[in-house]
N, C-alpha and C positions, 0 to 999 in steps of 0.2 A: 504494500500500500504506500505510497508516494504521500510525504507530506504537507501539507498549506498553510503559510501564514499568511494573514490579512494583518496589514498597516493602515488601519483609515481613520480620522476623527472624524468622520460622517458614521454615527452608530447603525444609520440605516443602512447606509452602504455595505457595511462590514454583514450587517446580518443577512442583508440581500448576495451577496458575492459567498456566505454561508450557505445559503440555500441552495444556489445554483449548483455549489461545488461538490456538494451530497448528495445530489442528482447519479454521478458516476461512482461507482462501491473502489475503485482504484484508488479514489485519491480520501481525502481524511485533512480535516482541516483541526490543527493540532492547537493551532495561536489563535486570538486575536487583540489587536491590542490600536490604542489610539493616536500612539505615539513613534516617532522615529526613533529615539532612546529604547522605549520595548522593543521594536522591530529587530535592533542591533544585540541587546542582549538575549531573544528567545533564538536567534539563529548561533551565538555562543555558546547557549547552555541546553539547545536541542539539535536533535538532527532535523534538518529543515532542507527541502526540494526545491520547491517553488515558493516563490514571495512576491503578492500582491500589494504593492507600495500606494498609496497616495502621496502626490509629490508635494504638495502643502501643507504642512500639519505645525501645531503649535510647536514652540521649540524646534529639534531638530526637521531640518526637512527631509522630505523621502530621497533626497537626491544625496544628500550626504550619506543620510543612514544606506544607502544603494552603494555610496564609496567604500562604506566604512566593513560591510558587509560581505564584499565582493572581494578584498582585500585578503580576510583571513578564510574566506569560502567561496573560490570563485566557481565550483560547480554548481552552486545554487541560481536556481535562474529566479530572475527579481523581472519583474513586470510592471513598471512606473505607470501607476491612473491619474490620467490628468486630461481636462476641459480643454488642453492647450496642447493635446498631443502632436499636433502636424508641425507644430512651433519648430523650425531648423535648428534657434539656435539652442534652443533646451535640446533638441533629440543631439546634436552634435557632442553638447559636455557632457555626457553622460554613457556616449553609444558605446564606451570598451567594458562599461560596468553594468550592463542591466539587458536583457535580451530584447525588450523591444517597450515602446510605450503605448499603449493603449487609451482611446479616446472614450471620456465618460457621456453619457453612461452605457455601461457595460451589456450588452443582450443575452439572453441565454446562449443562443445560438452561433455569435461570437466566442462566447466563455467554453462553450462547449468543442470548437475547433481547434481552441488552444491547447484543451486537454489530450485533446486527442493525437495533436502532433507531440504532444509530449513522451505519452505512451509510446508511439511508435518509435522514436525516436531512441527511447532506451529499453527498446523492446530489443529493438534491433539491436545494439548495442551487447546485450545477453545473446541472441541469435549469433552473432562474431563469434563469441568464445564458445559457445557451442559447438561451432562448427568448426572450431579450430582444433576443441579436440577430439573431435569425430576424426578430423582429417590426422592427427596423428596415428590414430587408430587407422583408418580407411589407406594408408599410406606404410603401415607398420614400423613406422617408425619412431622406437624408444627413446631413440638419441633426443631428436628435435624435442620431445614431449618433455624430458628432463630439463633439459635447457631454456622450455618456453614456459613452465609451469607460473615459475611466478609471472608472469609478465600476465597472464590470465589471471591470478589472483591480483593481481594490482589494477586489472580491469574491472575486475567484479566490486574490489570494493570501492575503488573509483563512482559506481553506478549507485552502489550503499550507502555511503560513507561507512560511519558506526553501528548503523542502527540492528543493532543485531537480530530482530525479528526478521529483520528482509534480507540480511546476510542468511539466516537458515534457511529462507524462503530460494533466494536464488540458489543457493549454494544444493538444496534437497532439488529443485529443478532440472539444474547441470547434470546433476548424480542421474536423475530418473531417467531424462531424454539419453544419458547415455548408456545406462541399461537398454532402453527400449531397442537401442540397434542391435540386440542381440534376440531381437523376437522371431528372426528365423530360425532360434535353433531351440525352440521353444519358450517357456515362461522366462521373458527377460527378469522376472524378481522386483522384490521392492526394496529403494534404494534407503528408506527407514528403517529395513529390517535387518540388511546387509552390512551397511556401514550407519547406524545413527551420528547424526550431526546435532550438536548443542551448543550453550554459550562457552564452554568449554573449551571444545576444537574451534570455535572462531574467536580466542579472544586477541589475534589478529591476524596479520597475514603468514606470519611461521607456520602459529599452529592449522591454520587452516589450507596450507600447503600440501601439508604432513595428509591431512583425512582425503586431500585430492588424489595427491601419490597413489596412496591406498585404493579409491576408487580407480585410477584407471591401469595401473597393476594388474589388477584384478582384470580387468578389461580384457589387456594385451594377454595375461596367460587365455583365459576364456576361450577366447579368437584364436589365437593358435592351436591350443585342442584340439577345436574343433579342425581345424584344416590334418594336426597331426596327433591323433588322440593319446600316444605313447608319452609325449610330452606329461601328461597327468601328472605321472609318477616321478618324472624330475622334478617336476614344479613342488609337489607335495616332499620330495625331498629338500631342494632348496628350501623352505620354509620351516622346516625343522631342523636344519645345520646351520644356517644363515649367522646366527651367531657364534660360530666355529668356524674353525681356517680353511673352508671349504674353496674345494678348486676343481679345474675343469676333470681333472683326470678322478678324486673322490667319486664326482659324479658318473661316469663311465665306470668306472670299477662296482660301483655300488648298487648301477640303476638297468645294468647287462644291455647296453649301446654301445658303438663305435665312436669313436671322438670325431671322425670325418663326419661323418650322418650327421650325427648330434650339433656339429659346428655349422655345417649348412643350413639344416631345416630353422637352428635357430638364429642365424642372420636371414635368414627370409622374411622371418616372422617378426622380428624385432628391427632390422636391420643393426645391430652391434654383437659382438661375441658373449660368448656367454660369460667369463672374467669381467669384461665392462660390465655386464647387465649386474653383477653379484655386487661388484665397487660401489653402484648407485645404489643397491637397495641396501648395501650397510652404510652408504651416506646418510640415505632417508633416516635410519635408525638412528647413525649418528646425532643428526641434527633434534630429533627426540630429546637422548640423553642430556645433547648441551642443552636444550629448551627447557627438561621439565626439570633436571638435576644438577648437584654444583660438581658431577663428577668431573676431573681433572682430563685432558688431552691421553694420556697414557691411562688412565683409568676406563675411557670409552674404548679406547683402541683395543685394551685387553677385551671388552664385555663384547666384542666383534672379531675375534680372533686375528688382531693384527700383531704380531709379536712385537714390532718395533713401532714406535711411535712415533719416529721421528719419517717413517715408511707411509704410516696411514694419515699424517701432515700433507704427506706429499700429493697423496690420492685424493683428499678432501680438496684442496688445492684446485689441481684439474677440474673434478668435476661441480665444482661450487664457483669457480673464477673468486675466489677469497681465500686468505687464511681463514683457520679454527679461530685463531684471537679476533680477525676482525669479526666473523660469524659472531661469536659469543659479543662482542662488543655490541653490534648492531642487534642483535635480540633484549640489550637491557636497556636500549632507547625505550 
């Protein structure tokens, strides 16, 4: 649900532009207030979407509070109402801060276009990262997906900000729609029963990396299966040694495969070797233990079978484009 503030000293206004915006179950009008001073502190001390300003009001005006606003939230789109909207030289000082100004009075019908483009607009926005990791998936490839994860998690919550109701909302979305590509090979599952998401796994973008990882892991084994059903029992091994010094040859010794076969089918299906694919998923873990525990560099490296620590630096390295230090630094911003 997309949130609304109304800024108007016209009380009629504000409860007429209330009505309107009740009309559509998407949007939820969280504010109202009569002031530019309130406008600027309800969008600090809430998550706030859209802001319907009047540009005249006692004290601050809508146009400052629009600077003031835009400044430390410039995702929020602000919408200045004003008698004077065609006015060049008001729309000129203001057009880097405010999405567009609007002539009073307002119609439903108007009001109701606006919303609409709105929706779409970050509709589609979630429709991108869908599709983007469809397309790692549709593409097989592990590598890119690794690499682009967070950049999909910086888009989601770009669309969210904080609001963490609509963070579980998208984020349970993403999970579903990409289960549902697997409804060829029958009940793609539900993605609240498989992997539950809470305020927990989003209390930002780390941890909510981590529950993605997990979803599409799960994905990429799934899909390969099904193409090479023998794979099962690797998989099912890798998940049980994962935190032992497991290696390509363990696996062949252990799972009655050839290391040729088994090298193939799984750059096909992943496009990286099976050594890479093992790196990343004791990165993932990695990045866990730094997250949830104060354990030490050499103390995660051992809880993942690296014997040297200064070995599994190196490896985190590569596939994080960071040290451990700066990692952990950047997790207790």
């Amino acid at each position: 649900m997309y949130r609304v503030l109304i800024a108007d000293d016209d009380i009629l206004m504000r409860e007429a532009l209330n009505v309107m915006i009740a009309k559509d179950s998407a949007f939820k009008v969280v504010h109202m207030t009569g002031t530019g001073e309130g406008a600027v502190r309800a969008c600090k001390e809430d998550v706030i979407d859209i802001v319907f300003m009047d540009m005249l009001m006692p004290g601050m005006t809508g146009l400052e509070a629009s600077r003031i606003i835009h400044q430390s939230n410039p995702e929020i789109n602000i919408y200045i109402l004003s008698a004077h909207a065609a006015n060049i030289l008001i729309r000129s000082a203001a057009q880097s801060q405010v999405k567009d100004f609007l002539e009073k009075p307002i119609t439903y019908n108007f009001l109701k276009k606006i919303l609409e483009n709105y929706k779409t607009e970050h509709e589609d926005s979630v429709q991108n990262q869908l599709e983007t990791l469809a397309s790692y998936l549709r593409n097989k490839n592990f590598g890119d997906f690794y690499g682009g994860i967070a950049g999909v998690i910086d888009e989601i919550y770009g669309i969210a900000g904080e609001d963490s109701v609509r963070l579980i909302k998208l984020f349970t979305y993403l999970g579903q729609n990409l289960l549902d590509t697997r409804s060829m090979y029958g009940d793609s599952g539900n993605i609240s029963e498989l992997f539950p998401i809470n305020e927990v796994l989003i209390l930002d973008r780390k941890t909510s990396e981590l529950w993605l990882f997990r979803v599409m892991d799960f994905l990429f084994q799934q899909n390969s299966i099904g193409r090479y059903p023998l794979l099962e029992n690797i998989f099912i091994y890798i998940e049980k040694h994962i935190k032992e010094d497991i290696t390509l040859n363990s696996i062949i010794e252990n799972c009655a495969i050839s290391q040729g076969y088994l090298s193939r089918i799984f750059r096909e299906q992943f496009q990286v070797s099976v050594t890479e694919y093992l790196h990343m998923k004791k990165m993932h873990l990695a990045k866990g233990y730094f997250y949830f525990t104060e354990d030490s560099i050499g103390e995660v490296a051992f809880r993942l079978g690296y014997s040297e620590s200064s070995y599994f630096s190196r490896v985190f390295k590569k596939y994080e484009n960071m040290t451990v230090k700066e990692y952990k630094n950047k997790i207790k911003k």
